[in-house]
C-alpha positions as CSV (number, residue, x, y, z in Angstrom):
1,X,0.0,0.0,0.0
2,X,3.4,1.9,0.2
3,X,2.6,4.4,-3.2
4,X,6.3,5.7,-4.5
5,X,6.6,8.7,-6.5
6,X,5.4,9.2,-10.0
7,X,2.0,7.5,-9.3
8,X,0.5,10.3,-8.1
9,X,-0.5,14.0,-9.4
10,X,0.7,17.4,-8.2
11,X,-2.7,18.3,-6.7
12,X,-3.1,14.9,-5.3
13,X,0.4,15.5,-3.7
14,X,-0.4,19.1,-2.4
15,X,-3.9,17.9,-1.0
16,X,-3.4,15.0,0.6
17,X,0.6,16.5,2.5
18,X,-1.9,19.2,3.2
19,X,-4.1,17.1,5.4
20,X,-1.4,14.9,6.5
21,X,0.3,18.0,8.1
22,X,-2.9,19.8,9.6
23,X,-3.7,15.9,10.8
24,X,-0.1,15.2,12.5
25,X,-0.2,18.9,13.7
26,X,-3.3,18.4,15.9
27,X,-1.8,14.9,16.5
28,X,1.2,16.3,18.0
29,X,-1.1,19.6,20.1
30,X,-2.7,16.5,21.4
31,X,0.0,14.8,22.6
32,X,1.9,17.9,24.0
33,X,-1.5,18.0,26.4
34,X,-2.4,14.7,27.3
35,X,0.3,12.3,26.7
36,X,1.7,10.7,30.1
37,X,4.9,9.4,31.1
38,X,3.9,6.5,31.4
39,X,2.7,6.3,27.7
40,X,6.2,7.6,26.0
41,X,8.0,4.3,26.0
42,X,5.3,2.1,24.9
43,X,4.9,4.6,22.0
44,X,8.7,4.0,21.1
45,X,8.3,0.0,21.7
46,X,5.0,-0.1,19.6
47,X,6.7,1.7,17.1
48,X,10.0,0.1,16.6
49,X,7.4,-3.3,16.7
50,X,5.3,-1.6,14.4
51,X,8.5,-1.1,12.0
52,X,9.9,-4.4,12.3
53,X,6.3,-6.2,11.5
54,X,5.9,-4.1,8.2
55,X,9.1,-6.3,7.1
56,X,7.3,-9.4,7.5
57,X,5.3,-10.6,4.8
58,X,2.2,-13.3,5.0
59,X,1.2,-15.2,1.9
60,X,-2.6,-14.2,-0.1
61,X,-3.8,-15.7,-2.6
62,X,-2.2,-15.6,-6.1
63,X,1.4,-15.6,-4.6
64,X,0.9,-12.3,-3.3
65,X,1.7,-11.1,-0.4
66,X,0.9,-8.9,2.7
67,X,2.2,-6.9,5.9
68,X,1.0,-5.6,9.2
69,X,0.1,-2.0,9.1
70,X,-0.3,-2.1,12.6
71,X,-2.2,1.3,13.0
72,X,-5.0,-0.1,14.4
73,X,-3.0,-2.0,17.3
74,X,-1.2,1.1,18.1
75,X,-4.7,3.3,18.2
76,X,-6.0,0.3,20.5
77,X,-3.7,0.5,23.0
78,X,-3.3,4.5,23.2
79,X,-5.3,6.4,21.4
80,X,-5.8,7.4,17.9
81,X,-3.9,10.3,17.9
82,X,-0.8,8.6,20.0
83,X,-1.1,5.9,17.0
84,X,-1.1,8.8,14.1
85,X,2.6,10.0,15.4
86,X,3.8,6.5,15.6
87,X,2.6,6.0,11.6
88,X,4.1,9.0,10.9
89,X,7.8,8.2,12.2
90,X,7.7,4.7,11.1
91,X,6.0,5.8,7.3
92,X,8.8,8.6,7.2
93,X,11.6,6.5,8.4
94,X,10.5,3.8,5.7
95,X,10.6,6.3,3.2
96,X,13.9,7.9,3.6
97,X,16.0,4.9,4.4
98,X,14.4,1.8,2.8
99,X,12.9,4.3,-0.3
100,X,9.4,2.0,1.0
101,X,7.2,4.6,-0.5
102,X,8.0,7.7,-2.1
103,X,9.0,11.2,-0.5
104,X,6.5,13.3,-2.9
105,X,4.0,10.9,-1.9
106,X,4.6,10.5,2.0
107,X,2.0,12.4,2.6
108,X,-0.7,9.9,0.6
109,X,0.7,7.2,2.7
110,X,0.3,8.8,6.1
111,X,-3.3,10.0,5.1
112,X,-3.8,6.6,4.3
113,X,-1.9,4.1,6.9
114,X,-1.7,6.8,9.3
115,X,-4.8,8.9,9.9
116,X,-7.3,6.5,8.4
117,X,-6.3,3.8,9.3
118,X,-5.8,4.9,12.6
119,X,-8.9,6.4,13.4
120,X,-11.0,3.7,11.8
121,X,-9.4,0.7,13.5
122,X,-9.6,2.6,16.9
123,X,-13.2,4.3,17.0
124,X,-14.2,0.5,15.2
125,X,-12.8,-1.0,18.2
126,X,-14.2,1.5,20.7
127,X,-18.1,1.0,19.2
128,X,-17.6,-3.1,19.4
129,X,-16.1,-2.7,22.9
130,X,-18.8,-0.5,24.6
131,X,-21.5,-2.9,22.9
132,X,-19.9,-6.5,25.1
133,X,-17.7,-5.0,27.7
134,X,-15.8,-7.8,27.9
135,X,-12.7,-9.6,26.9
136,X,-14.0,-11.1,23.9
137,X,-15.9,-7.9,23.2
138,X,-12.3,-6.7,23.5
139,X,-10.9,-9.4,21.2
140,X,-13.5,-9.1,18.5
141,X,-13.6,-5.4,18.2
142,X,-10.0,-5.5,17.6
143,X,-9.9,-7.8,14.6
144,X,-13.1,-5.6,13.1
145,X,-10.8,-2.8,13.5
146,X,-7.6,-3.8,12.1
147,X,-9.6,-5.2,9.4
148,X,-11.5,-2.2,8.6
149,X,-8.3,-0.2,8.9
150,X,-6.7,-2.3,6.4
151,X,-9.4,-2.9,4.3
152,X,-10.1,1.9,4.6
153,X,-6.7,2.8,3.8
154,X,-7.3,0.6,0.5
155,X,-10.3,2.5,-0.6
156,X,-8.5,5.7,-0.1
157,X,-5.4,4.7,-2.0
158,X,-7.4,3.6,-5.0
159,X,-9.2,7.1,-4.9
160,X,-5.8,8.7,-5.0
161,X,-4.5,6.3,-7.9
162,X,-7.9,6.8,-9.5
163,X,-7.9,11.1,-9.5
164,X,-4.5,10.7,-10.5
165,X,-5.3,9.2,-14.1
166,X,-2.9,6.1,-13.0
167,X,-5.5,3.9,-13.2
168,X,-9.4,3.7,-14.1
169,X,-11.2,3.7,-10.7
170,X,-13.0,0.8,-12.1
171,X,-10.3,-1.3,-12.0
172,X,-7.9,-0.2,-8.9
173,X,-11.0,0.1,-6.5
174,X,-11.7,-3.7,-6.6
175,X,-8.1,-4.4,-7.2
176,X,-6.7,-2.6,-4.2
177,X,-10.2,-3.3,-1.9
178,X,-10.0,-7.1,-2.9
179,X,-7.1,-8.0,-2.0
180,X,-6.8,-5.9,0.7
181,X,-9.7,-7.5,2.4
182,X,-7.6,-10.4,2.6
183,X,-4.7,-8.4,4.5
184,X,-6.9,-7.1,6.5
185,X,-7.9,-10.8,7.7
186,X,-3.8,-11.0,8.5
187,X,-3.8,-7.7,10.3
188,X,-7.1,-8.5,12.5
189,X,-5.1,-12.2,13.8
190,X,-2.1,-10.6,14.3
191,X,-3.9,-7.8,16.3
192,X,-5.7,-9.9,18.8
193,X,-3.2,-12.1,18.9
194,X,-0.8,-9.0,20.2
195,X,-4.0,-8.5,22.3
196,X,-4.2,-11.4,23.9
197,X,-0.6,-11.1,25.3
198,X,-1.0,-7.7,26.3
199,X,-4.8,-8.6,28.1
200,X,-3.2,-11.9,29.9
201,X,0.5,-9.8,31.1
202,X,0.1,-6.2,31.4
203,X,-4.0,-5.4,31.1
204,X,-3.2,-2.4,32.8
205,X,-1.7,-0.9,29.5
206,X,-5.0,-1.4,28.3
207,X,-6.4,1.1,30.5
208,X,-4.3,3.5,29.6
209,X,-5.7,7.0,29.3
210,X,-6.1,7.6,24.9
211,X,-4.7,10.8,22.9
């Protein structure tokens, strides 16, 4: 879902940095006022995690392949905002090092991975949870979540390819949605799974206060 340069337009580049930087702007006024101390190194753990699961890849179907996006997780645990800085650094560092996505379009892929995703998996998660109230309330809103995060961030992508002229929306929405349906199914075990551990060691860091 990583989109490198040249696949995008200039006013689908100006738009979508432009939203990226107002989103990781109130992202970061956010955390300035509510982040505790308490929450700063599991934002550097769940990142580094974050970064090392994106080199993982899972078979699909049709010898492709998939990789956690890991948004949703991150957004779980603190907060959607918390998980939109954590995107960020791991999207930017991916970019500049490992030339994973493009620097014209960084700000496509932190819209996408980074604020959608991020508040979909996490206010997805939150609807499921306040319905049960329970730990498999928990469990289940958590692979809805990092589904729909996945499965988002798709949509979104296609709508930039498509506005672009890269390709027919016609074709790259049920490419791009199809498949990553199935990634999504990927990202929702691997969420709960992380869940799970958290839930049965530390369930405390699941009451941690959100940004």
């Amino acid at each position: 879902m990583h989109i490198p340069d040249g696949f995008l337009n200039i006013a689908t580049v100006g738009a979508t940095y432009a939203i990226s930087a107002c989103g990781v702007g109130y992202a970061l006024r956010q955390a300035r006022n509510k982040l505790a101390e308490k929450q700063v190194p599991l934002m550097g753990v769940l990142a580094a995690f974050i970064f090392a699961a994106q080199m993982l890849n899972f078979p699909i179907a049709g010898g492709t392949s998939g990789h956690l996006i890991g948004a949703a997780l991150a957004a779980i645990l603190l907060g959607p905002w918390a998980s939109v800085l954590i995107m960020s650094c791991v999207l930017i560092v991916q970019s500049l090092i490992f030339q994973d996505g493009g620097l014209l379009t960084l700000g496509a892929n932190i819209f996408n991975m980074g604020i959608v995703a991020s508040l979909v998996g996490y206010y997805t998660y939150r609807g499921i949870e306040r319905i049960s109230g329970n730990r498999k309330g928990r469990l289940v809103g958590g692979f809805v979540g990092a589904w729909g995060s996945v499965f988002a961030a798709s949509i979104f992508c296609a709508i930039e390819l498509a506005v672009s002229g890269t390709s027919p929306f016609h074709v790259v929405l049920p490419a791009m949605a199809g498949i990553h349906a199935l990634i999504g199914i990927g990202e929702g075990l691997i969420t709960i799974a992380v869940l799970s551990f958290v839930m049965a060691t530390r369930a405390d860091l699941m009451e941690l206060k959100k940004i």
